[in-house]
C-alpha positions in Angstrom: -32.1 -64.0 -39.3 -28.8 -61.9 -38.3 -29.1 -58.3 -38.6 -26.4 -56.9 -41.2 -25.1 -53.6 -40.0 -23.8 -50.6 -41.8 -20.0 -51.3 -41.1 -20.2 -54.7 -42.3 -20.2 -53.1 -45.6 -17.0 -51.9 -47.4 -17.8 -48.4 -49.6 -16.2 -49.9 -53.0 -15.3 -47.1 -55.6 -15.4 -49.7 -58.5 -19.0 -51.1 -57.1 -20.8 -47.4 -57.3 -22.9 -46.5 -60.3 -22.7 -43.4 -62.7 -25.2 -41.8 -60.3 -23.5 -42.8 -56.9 -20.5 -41.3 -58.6 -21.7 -37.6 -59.6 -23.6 -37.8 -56.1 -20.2 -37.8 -54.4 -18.6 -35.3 -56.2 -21.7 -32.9 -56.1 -21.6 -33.5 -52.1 -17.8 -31.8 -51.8 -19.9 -28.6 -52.8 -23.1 -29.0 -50.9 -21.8 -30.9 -47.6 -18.6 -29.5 -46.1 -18.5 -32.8 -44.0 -17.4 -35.3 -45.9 -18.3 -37.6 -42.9 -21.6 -37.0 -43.0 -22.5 -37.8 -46.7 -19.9 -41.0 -46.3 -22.0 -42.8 -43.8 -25.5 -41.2 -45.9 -23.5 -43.2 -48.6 -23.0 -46.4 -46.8 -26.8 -46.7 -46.0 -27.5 -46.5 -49.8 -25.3 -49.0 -50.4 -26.7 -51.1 -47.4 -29.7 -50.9 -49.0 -28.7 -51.7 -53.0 -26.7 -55.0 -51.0 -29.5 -56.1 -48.5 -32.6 -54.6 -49.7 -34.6 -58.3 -49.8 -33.8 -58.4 -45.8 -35.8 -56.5 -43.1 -34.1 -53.1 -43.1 -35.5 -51.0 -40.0 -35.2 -47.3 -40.8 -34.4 -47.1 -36.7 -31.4 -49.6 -36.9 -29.8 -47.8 -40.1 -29.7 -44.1 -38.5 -28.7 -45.9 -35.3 -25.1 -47.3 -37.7 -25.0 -44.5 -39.4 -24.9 -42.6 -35.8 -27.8 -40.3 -37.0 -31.8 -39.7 -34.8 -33.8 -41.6 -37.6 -35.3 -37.7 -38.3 -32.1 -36.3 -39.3 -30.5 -39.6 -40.9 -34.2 -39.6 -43.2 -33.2 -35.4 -43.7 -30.3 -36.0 -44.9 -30.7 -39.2 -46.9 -33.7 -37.1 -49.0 -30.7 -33.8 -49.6 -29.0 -36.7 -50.8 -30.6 -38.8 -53.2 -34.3 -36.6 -53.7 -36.6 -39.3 -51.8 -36.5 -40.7 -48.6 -34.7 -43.8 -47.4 -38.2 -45.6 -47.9 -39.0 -44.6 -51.2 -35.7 -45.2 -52.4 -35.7 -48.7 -50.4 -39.4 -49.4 -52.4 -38.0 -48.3 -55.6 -34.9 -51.1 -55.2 -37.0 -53.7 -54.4 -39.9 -52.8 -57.1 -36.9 -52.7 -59.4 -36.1 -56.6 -58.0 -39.4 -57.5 -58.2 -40.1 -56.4 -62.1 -37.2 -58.8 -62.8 -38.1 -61.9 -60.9 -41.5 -61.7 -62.4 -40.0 -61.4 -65.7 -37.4 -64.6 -64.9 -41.4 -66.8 -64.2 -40.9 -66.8 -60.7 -44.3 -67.4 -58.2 -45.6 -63.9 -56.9 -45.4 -65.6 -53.6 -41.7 -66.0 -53.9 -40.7 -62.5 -55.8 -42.8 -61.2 -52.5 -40.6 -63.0 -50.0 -37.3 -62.2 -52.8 -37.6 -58.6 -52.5 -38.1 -58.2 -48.6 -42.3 -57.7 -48.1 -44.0 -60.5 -45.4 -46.9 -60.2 -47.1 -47.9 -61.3 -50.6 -51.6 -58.5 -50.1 -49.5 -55.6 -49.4 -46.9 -56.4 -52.1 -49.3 -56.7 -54.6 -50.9 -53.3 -53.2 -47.7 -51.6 -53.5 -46.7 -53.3 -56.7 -50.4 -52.0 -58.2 -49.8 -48.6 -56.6 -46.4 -48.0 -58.7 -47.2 -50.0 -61.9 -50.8 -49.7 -62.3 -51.5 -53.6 -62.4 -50.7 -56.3 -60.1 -47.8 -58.6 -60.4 -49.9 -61.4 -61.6 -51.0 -59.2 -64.7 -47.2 -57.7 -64.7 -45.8 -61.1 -65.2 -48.5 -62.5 -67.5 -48.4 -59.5 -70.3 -44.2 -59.7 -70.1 -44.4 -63.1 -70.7 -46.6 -63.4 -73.3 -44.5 -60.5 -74.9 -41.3 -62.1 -75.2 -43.1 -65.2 -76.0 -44.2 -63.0 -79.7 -41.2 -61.8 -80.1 -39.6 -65.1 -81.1 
């Protein structure tokens, strides 16, 4: 699988959420180099866009011309979290979805970017308090009484 770097990736003012938004205009007052929260930017973007590939903390703050330790600094100034638990929360986000849409936990595993289905489930457990088996059973049979 090819790599995706950071300047494959356009920064689209009509693609960035109400959040992204008031980030950016926050960061004029915090960060007087705008060239530092633009690529911070792009690799939160990279991540919303790719986040179901294998994204290497190293190879990001490598595009982003940053030492991993100072890219994950100011990534967390950013954005409150690091580029990890911002990275789990996209894909958890993902995840709760596919199971919703009936999809095998095997396959939501593989969707959202995890090699392997035991520490997905762990994760997934960790975050919602029940595995993605039970997650996907009790939405299901939710929307099934609703109707």
């Amino acid at each position: 699988m090819e790599m995706i770097t950071l300047k494959d990736i356009p920064v689209n003012p009509a693609s960035l959420t109400f959040y992204h938004q008031q980030v950016l205009r926050i960061k004029k007052r915090v960060f007087p180099h705008d060239d530092l929260c633009d690529r911070i930017a792009r690799a939160k973007q990279f991540m919303d866009n790719f986040y179901s590939g294998p994204i290497d903390l190293d190879s990001m703050a490598e595009e982003a011309c940053f030492s991993k330790f100072h890219f994950i600094r100011l990534f967390k100034k950013n954005y409150g979290r690091t580029p990890y638990q911002y990275l789990t929360e996209v894909r958890m986000a993902a995840a709760k979805e596919l199971l919703q849409s009936g999809m095998p936990v095997s396959e939501v595993c593989a969707s959202v970017g995890f090699d392997s289905v035991s520490s997905f489930t762990g994760l997934f457990k960790k975050i919602t308090g029940t595995t993605p088996f039970v997650f996907q059973k009790k939405k299901r049979s939710g929307q099934k009484r609703q109707f």
